[in-house]
LUMZADO-779188 format. One record per residue (C-alpha): x negated, y negated, z; residue in one letter. Coordinates in nm, 2 decimals, decimal comma. Layout:
N
REC     east    north       up   rest
REC        X        Y        Z      a
...
REM end
This chain:
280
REC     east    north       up   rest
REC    -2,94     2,74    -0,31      x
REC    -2,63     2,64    -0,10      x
REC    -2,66     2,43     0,16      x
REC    -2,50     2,52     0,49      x
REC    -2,41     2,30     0,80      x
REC    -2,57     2,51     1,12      x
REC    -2,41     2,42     1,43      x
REC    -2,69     2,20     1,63      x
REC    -2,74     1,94     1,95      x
REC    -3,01     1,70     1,93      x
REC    -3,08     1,30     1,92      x
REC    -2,74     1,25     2,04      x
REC    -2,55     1,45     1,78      x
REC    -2,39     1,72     1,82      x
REC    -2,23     1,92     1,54      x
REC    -2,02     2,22     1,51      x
REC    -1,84     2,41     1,25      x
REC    -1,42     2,50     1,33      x
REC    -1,20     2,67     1,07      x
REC    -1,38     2,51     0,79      x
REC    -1,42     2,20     0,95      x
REC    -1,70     2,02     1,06      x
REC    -1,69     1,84     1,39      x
REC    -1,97     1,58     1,45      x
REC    -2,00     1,42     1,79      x
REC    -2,17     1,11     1,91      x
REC    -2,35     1,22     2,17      x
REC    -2,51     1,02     2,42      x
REC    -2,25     0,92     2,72      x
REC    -2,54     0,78     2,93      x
REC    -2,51     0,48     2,69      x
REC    -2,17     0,55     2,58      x
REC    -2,29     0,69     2,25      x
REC    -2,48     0,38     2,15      x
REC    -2,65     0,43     1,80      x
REC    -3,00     0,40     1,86      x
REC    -3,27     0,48     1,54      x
REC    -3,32     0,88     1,64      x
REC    -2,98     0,92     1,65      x
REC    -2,87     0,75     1,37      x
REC    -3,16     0,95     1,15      x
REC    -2,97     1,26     1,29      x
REC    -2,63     1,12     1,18      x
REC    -2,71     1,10     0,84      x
REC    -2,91     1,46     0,87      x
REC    -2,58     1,57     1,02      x
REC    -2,35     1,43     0,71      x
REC    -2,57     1,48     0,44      x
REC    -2,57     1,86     0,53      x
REC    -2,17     1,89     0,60      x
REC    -2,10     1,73     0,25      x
REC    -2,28     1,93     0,08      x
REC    -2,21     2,29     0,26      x
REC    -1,90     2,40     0,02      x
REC    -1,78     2,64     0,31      x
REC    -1,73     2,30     0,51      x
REC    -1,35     2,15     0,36      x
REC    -1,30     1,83     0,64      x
REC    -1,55     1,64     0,85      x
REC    -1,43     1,52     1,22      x
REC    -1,61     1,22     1,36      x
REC    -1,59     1,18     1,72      x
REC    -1,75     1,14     2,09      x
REC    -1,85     1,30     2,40      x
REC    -1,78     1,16     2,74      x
REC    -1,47     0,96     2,69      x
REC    -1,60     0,72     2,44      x
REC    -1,61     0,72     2,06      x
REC    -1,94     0,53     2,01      x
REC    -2,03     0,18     2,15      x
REC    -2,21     0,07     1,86      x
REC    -2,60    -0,02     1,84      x
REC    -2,78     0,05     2,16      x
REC    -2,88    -0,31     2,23      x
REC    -3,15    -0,22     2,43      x
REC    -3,33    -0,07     2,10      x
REC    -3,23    -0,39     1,89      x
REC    -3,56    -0,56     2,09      x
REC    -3,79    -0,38     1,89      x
REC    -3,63    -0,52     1,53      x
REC    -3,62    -0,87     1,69      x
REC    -4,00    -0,96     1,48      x
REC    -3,92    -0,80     1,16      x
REC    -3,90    -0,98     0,86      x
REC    -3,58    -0,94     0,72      x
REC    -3,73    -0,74     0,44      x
REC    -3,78    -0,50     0,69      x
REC    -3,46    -0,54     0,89      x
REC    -3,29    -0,47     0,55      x
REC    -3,50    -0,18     0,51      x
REC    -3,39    -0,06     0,87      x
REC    -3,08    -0,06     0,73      x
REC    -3,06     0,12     0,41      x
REC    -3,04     0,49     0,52      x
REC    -2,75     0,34     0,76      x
REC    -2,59     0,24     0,43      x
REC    -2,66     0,58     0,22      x
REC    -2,48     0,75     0,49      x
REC    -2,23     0,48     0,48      x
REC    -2,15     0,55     0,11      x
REC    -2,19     0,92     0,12      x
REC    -1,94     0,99     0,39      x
REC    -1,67     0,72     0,25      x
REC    -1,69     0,86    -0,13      x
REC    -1,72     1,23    -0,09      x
REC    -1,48     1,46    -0,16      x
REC    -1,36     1,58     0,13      x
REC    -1,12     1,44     0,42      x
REC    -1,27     1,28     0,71      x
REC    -1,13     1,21     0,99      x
REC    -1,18     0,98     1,31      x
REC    -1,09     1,15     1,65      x
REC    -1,14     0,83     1,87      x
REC    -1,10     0,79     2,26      x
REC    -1,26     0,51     2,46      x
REC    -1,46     0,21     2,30      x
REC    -1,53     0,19     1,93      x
REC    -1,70    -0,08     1,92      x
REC    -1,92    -0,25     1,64      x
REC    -2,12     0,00     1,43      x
REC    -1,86     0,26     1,60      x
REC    -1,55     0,09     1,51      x
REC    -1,68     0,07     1,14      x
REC    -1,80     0,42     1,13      x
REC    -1,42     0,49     1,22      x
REC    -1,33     0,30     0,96      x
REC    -1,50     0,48     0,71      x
REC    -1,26     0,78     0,75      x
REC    -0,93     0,84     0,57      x
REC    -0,71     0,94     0,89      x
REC    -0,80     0,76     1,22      x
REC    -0,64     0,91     1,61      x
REC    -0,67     0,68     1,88      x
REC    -0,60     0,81     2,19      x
REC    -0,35     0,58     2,47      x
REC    -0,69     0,36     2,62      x
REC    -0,88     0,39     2,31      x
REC    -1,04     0,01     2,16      x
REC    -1,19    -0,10     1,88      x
REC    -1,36    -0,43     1,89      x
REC    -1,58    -0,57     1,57      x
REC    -1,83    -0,69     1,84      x
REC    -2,13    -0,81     1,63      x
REC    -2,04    -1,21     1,67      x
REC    -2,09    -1,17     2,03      x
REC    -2,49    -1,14     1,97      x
REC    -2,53    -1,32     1,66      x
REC    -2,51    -0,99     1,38      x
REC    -2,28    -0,95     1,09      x
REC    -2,09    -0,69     1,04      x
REC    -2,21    -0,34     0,88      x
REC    -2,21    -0,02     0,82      x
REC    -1,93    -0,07     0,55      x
REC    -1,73    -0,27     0,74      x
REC    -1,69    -0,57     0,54      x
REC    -1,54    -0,38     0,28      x
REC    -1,30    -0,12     0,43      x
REC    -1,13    -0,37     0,73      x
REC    -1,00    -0,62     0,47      x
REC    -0,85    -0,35     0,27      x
REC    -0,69    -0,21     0,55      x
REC    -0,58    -0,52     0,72      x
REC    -0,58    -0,81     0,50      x
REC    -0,88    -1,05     0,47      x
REC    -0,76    -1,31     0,70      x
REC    -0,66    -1,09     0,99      x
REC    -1,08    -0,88     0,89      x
REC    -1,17    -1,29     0,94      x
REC    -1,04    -1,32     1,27      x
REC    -1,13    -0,94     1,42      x
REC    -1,50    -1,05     1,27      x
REC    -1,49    -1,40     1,39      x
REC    -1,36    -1,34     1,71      x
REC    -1,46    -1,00     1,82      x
REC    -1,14    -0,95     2,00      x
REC    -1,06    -0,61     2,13      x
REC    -0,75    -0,41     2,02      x
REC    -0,58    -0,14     2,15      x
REC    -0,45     0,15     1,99      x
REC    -0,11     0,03     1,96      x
REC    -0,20    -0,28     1,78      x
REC    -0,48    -0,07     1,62      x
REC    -0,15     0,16     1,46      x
REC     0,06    -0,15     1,37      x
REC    -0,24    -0,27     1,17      x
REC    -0,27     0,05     0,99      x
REC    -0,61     0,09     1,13      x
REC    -0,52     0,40     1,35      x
REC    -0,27     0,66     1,16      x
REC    -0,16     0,79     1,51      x
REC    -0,16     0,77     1,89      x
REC    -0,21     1,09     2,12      x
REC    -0,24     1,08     2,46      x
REC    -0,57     1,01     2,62      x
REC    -0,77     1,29     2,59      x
REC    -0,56     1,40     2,34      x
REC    -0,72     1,27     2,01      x
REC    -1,01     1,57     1,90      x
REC    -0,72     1,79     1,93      x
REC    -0,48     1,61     1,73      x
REC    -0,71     1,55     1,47      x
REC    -0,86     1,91     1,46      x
REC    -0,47     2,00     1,37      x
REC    -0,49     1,75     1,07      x
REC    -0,85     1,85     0,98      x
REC    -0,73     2,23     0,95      x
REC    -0,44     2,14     0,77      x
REC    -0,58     1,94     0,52      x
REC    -0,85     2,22     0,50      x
REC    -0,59     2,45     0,35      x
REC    -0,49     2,18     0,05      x
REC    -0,64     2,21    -0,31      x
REC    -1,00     2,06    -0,25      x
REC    -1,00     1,94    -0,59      x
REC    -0,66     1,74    -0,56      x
REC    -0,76     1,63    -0,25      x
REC    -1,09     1,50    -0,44      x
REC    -0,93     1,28    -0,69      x
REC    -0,66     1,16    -0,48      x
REC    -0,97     1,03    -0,27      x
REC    -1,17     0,90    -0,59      x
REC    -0,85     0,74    -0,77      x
REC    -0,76     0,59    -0,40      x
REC    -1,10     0,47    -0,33      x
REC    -1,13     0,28    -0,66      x
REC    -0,73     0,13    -0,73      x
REC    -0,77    -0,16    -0,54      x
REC    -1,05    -0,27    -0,78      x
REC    -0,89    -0,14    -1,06      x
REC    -0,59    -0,24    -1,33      x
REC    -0,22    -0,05    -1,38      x
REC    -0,36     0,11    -1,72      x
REC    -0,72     0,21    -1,57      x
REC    -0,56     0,37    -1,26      x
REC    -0,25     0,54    -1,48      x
REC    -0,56     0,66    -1,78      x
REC    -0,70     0,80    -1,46      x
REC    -0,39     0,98    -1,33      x
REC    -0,33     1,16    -1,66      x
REC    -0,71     1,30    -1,65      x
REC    -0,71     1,42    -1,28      x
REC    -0,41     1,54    -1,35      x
REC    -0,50     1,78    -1,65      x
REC    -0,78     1,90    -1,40      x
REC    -0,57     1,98    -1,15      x
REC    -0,28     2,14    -1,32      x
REC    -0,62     2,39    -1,46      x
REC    -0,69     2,54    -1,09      x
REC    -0,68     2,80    -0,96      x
REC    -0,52     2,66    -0,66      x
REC    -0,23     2,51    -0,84      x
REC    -0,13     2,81    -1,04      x
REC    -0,14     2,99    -0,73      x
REC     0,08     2,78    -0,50      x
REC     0,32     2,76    -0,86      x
REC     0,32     3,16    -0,80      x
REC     0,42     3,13    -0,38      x
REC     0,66     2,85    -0,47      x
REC     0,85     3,10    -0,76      x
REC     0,81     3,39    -0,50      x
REC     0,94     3,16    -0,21      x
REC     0,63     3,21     0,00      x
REC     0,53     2,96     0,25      x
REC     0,26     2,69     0,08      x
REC    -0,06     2,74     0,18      x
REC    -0,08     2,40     0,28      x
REC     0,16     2,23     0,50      x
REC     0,13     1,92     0,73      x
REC     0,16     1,90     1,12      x
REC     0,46     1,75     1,25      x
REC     0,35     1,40     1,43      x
REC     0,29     1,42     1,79      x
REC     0,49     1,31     2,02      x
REC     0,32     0,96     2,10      x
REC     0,32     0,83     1,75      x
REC     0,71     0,90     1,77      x
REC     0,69     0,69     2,10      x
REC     0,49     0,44     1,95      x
REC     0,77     0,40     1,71      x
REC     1,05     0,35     1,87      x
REM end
């Protein structure tokens, strides 16, 4: 039985389908989106149920009400204060399925992120492989400023992305950044305007939609794995993903539109017009 991702609105999630896309929303501006346990619990309902709906070929993370996602709603933490930390671990695990699940699977993700990412939400933005920030987004790794370390896969994706001394001092100092130092330290992909970043990163989503899912799939798997890896390992790897791919029915097709000088199926957006500013 296939699985399929229904749209739905409930424990501060919000989830709808575009295009082939999925488009998951933090949902709780009151507490600008702060994770607390029923919405996290939905999160990885929400996820679980987009990765493995085949109609579904890019996932969207974002948030309502001008903000990406604050984090953990503090206010909530005062209930884990007395747990042993057998059970504060536990708490954690299903945060840390998700986690996996959304940074390994197959399909793009994408980050759409306006307002504070803070914490939990700055690493949950990290998870994706494309992040937008909109002008006045920041990201802050905010646990040292009440005595938590960093989660939610964070300790492994910002040092990849940025180096481990610079992932010391974002962790260490729980400094903010804005978008444009977010995009010089290869954190964000782009800048959009404010208000601009779902809609920038809906055109990438649909874009990459159209590209060979199973290409797309080991380019994420080899990708995922090469900085762990050796020259011969990731090469042994190429030549096998390779053989697959050349055997779809997507690459002989696109061969066919190529010979017959017809469009590609997949082609990328031009970049907006604030990442060109941002460059300059």
């Amino acid at each position: 039985m296939t699985t399929r991702l229904e749209p739905s609105r409930r424990d501060g999630i919000d989830c709808a389908r575009h295009d082939g896309v999925a488009v998951i929303a933090f949902d709780r501006p009151e507490r600008r989106n702060a994770l607390d346990l029923p919405m996290r619990s939905e999160f990885a309902r929400v996820v679980a149920s987009a990765i493995a709906d085949d109609d579904i070929r890019a996932i969207v993370l974002t948030g309502r009400g001008g903000h990406f996602c604050a984090g953990g709603d503090i206010g909530s933490m005062r209930s884990a204060t007395g747990l042993t930390a057998e059970a504060g671990r536990k708490r954690m695990r299903a945060v840390l399925d998700t986690v996996s699940a959304l940074y390994t699977c197959d399909k793009p993700v994408l980050a759409a992120v306006e307002g504070a990412a803070f914490g939990a939400g700055f690493a949950l933005a990290l998870l994706a492989d494309f992040v937008v920030a909109a002008q006045g987004a920041r990201f802050c790794m905010s646990f040292a400023r009440v005595g938590l370390v960093p989660d939610s896969g964070a300790l492994y994706t910002l040092p990849r992305i940025v180096g481990v001394q610079r992932a010391k001092e974002l962790m260490l100092s729980a400094r903010e950044l804005d978008a444009q130092e977010a995009l010089a330290l290869g954190i964000a992909l782009e800048v959009s305007a404010e208000g601009g970043a779902l809609e920038r990163t809906l055109e990438l989503a649909r874009s990459l939609a159209q590209a060979s899912p199973v290409a797309v799939a080991m380019t994420k798997t080899a990708l995922n794995c090469s900085l762990s890896s050796d020259l011969r390992a990731m090469v042994e790897l190429e030549a096998n993903a390779q053989g697959v791919a050349f055997a779809s029915a997507y690459h002989r097709e696109a061969v066919e539109r190529f010979l017959a000088r017809q469009p590609p199926r997949f082609q990328w957006p031009a970049a907006g017009a604030e990442r060109a500013e941002g460059a300059t």
